[in-house]
C-alpha positions in Angstrom: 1.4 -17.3 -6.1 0.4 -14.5 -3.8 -2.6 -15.8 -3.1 -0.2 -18.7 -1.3 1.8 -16.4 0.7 0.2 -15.2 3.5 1.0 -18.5 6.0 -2.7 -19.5 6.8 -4.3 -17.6 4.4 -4.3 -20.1 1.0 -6.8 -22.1 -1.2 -7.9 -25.3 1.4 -11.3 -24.2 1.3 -13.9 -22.1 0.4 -14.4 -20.4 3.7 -11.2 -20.0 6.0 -10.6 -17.7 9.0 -8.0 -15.3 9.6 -5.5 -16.9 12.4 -1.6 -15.8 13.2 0.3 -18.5 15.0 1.1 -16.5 18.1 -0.1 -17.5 21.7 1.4 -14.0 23.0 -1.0 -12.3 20.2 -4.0 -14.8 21.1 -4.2 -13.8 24.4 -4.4 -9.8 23.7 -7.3 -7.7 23.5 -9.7 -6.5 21.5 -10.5 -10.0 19.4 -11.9 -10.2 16.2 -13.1 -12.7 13.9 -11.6 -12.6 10.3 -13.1 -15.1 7.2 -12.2 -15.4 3.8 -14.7 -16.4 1.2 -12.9 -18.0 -1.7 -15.1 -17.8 -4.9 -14.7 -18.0 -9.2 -16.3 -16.1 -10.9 -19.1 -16.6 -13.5 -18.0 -17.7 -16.9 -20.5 -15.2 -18.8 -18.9 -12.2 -20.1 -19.2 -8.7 -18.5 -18.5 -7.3 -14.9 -20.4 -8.5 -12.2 -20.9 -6.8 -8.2 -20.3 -10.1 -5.7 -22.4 -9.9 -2.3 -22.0 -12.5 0.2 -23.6 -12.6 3.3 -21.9 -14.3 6.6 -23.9 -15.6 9.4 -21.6 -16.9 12.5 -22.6 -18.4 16.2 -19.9 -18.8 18.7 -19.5 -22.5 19.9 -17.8 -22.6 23.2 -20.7 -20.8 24.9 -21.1 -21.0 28.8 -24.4 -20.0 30.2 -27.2 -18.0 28.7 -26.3 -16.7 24.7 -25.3 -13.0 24.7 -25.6 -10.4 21.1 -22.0 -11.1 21.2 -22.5 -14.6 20.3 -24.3 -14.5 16.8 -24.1 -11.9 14.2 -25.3 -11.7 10.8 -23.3 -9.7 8.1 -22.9 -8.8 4.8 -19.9 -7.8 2.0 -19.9 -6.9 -0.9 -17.3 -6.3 -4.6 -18.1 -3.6 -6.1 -16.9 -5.1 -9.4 -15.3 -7.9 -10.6 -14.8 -9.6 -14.2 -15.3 -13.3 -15.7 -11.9 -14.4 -16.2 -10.3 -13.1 -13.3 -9.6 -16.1 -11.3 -9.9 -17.4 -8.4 -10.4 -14.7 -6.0 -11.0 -14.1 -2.6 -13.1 -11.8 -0.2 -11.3 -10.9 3.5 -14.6 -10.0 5.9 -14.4 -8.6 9.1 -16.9 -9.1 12.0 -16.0 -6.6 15.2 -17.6 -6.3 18.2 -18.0 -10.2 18.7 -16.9 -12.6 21.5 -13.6 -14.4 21.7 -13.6 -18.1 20.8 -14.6 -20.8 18.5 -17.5 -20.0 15.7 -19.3 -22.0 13.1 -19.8 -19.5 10.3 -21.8 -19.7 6.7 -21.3 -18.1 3.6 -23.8 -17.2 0.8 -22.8 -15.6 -2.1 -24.5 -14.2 -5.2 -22.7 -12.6 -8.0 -24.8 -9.3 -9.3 -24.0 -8.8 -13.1 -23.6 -5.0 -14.4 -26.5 -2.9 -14.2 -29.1 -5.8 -13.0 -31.1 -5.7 -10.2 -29.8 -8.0 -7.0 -33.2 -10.4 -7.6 -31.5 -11.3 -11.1 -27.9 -12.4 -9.2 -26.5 -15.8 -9.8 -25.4 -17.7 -6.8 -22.3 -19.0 -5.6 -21.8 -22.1 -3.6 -22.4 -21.8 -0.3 -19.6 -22.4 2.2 -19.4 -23.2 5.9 -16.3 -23.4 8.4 -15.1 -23.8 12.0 -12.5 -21.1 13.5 -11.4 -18.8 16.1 -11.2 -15.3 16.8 -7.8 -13.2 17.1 -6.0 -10.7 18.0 -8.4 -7.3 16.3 -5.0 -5.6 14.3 -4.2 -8.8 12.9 -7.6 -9.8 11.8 -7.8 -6.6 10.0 -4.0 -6.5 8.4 -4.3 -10.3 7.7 -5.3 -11.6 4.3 -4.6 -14.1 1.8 -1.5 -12.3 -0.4 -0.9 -10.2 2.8 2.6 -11.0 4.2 2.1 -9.6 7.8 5.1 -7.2 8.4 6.4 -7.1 5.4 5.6 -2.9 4.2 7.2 -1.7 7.5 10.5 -4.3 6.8 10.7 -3.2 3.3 10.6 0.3 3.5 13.1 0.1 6.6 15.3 -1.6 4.6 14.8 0.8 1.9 15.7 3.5 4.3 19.1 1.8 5.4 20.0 1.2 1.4 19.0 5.5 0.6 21.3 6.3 3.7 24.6 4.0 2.5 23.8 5.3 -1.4 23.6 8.9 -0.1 26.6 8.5 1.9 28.7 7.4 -1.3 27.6 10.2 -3.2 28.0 13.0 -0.2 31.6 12.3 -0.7 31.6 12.9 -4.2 29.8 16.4 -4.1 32.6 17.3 -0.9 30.0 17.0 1.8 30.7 16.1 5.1 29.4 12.5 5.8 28.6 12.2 9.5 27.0 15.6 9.4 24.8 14.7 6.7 23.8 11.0 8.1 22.7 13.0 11.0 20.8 15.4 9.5 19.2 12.2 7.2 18.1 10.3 10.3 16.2 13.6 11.4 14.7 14.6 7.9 13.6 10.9 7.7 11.5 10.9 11.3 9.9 14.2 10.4 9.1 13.0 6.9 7.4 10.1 8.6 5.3 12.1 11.1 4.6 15.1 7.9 3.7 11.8 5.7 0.8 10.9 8.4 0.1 14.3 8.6 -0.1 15.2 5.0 -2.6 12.0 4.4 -4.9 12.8 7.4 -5.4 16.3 5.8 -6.1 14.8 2.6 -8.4 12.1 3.8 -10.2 14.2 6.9 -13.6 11.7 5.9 -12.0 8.8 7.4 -12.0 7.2 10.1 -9.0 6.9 12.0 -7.1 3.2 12.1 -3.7 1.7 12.6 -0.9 4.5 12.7 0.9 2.6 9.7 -2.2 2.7 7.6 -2.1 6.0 5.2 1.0 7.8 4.8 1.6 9.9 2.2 4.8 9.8 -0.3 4.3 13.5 -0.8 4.2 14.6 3.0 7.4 12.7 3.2 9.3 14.3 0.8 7.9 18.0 1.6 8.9 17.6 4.9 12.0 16.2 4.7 13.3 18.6 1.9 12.5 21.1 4.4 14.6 19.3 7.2 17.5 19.0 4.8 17.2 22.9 3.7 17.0 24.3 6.8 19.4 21.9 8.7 21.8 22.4 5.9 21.4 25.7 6.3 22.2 25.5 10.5 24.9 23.6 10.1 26.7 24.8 6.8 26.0 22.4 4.8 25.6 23.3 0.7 22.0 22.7 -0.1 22.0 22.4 -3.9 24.8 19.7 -3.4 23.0 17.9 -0.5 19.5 17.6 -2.0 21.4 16.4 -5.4 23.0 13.8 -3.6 20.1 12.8 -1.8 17.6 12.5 -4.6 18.8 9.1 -6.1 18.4 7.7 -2.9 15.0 8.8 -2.1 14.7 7.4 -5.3 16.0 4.2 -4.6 14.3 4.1 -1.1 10.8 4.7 -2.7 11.5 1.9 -4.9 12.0 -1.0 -2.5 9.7 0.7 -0.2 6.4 0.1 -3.4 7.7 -4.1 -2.9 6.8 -3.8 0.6 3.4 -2.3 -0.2 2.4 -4.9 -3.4 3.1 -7.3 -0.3 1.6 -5.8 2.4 -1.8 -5.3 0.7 -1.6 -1.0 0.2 -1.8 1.0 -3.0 -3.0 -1.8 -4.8 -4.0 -2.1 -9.1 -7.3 -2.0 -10.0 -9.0 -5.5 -10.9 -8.5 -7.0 -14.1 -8.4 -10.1 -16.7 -5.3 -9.1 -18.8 -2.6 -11.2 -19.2 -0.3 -9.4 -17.7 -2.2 -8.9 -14.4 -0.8 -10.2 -10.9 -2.5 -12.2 -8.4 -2.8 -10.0 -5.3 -4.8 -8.4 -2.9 -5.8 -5.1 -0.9 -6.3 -6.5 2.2 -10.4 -6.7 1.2 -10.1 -8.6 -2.1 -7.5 -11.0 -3.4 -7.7 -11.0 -7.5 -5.8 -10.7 -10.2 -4.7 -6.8 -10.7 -2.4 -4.2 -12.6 0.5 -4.9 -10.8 0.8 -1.1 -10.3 3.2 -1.6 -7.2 6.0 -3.0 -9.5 5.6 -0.4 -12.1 6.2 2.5 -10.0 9.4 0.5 -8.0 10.8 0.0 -11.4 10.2 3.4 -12.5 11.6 4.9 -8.9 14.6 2.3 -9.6 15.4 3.5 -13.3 15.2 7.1 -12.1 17.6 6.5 -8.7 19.9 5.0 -11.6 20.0 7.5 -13.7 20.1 10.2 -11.4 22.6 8.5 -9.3 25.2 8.0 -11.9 24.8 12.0 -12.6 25.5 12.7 -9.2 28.2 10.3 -8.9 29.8 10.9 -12.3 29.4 14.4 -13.4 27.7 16.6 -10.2 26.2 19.3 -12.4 27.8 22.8 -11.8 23.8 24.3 -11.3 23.6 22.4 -7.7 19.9 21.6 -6.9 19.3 21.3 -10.6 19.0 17.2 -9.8 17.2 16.9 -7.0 14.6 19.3 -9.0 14.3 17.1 -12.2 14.3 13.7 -10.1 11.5 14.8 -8.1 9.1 16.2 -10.4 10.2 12.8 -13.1 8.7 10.9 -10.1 5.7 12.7 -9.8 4.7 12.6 -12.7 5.4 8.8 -13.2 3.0 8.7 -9.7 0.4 10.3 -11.2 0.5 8.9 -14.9 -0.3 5.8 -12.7 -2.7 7.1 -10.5 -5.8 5.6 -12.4 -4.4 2.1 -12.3 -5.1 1.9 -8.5 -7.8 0.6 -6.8 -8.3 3.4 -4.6 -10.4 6.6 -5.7 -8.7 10.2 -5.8 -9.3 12.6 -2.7 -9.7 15.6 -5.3 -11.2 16.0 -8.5 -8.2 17.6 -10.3 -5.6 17.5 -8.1 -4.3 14.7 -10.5 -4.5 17.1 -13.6 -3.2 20.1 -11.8 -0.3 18.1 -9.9 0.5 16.3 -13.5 0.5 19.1 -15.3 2.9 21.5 -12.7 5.5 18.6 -12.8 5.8 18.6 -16.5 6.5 21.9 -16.5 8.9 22.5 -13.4 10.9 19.1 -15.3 10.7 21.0 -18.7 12.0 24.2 -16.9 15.2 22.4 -15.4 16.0 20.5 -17.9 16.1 23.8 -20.2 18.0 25.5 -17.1 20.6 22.6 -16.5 21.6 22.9 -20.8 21.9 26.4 -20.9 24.4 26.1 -17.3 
């Protein structure tokens, strides 16, 4: 299980603390203090809201008690449903002293549409534990493998640069030129994937660099790279971006693994039977395993679209690269409402759906009558 993997973070108790194994970390600054509340909940049908409320005092005080050394705070789940589980609730206190802390937990679930007075309670839970190192308290959670989105889009990265080097060959590109021009399209589509999400999300706050990057400012800006570096250096576009497209593909889909465990772009809550156990770095509970669907919808397309561009490079170059980017968007946005996150626009979804279907209707129809 999920809920298992995350090293500390597990199912000992109903209250545990967010730690990370690291005297190198411990010693870095800012600290804060991480708990999990581990809950089930109610039996009674229907949705419910879940509000817990933690209350923490430091123990290895010296001298007179400081703000620093008590805090009271509350969380809350929005919604949750009977059947789900045993789930969990990641809380994060900031601006609190270094050190050891007794903490206490007191939760009440809040069915659908009733007022918080008519809430049932939860059992209470107390525990003992440190503070750490601030990032990790707040990338740390049970189901959350630390590390493991940037390793798994890296790697995804390396395995998009060896496929696109096979197919270069077949489509008579140069290699070495086009691995170049890769490794620069790939760093701009990084910094335009950062950029793209900050301009989509200008309400938030601003956090860890790794925390919201867009798949769409990637691609934008890399295509870019690729068409006017090929263009610089003589490269044939149409035949580049068709031999880059199944591994973009194929990048994006090892790239979703390291997002369902590193806690991002997770499925909305839910009882069914096909649900997965895992988290969004806030809440651990079963979900729509949304994650895997799009990596096996990004893999089927990289295989299809890479044994065209392997077998039979079509004569309309560009033609591929076309169809297996707007496939992918719309496979991204038929799953859009299975994610627990809400949509920056209102119809951006409708618009962006419905302008794929029709560029990927358009060259199909172009690529049959080639």
């Amino acid at each position: 299980m999920l809920s298992k993997v995350g090293g500390a973070a597990g199912t000992r108790g109903a209250l545990e603390f967010v730690s990370f194994r690291s005297r190198a970390l411990a010693e870095l600054q800012p600290h804060a203090l991480g708990v999990t509340y581990w809950f089930d909940p109610p039996e009674s049908a229907g949705s419910f809201s879940v509000v817990v409320r933690f209350v923490g005092h430091r123990l290895d005080v010296e001298g007179t008690r400081a703000a620093a050394d008590d805090f009271v705070s509350v969380a809350s789940l929005p919604s949750i449903r009977s059947g789900s589980g045993r789930s969990a609730l990641t809380h994060r206190v900031r601006g609190v002293a270094a050190g050891r802390w007794h903490v206490t937990a007191q939760a009440m679930a809040v069915p659908a549409g009733a007022a918080q007075g008519d809430g049932l309670p939860l059992p209470a839970a107390e525990g003992v534990g440190s503070t750490t190192f601030a990032p990790v308290a707040g990338a740390r959670a049970p189901g959350v493998v630390l590390g493991a989105w940037p390793t798994l889009v890296s790697v995804g990265v390396v395995l998009a640069l060896v496929l696109q080097s096979l197919l270069v060959r077949a489509h008579g590109l140069a290699p070495v030129r086009v691995l170049m021009l890769s490794l620069l399209a790939s760093g701009l589509g990084a910094m335009g994937a950062r950029g793209y999400y900050r301009l989509t999300h200008l309400r938030e706050r601003g956090g860890r660099w790794l925390a919201g990057l867009s798949v769409q400012g990637f691609v934008i800006v890399a295509t870019a790279t690729f068409v006017v570096g090929g263009s610089l250096l003589g490269v044939d576009i149409g035949h580049l971006l068709d031999a880059t497209v199944p591994a973009l593909l194929l990048g994006q889909a090892v790239g979703r693994l390291g997002c369902l465990f590193g806690g991002c772009c997770a499925g909305v809550p839910t009882d069914s039977r096909w649900a997965l156990w895992s988290s969004d770095r806030s809440v651990g509970t079963r979900r729509v395993p949304v994650q895997l669907m799009e990596s096996a919808a990004a893999a089927s397309l990289a295989v299809i679209t890479g044994l065209v561009a392997w077998r039979t490079p079509p004569s309309s170059a560009g033609v591929l690269f076309v169809v297996g980017v707007a496939a992918y968007v719309i496979v991204r946005q038929v799953l859009f409402p299975l994610r627990g996150v809400p949509r920056a626009t209102r119809h951006g979804r409708t618009v962006t759906l419905a302008a794929a279907s029709l560029v990927l209707l358009a060259s199909l129809v172009a690529w049959t009558l080639a």
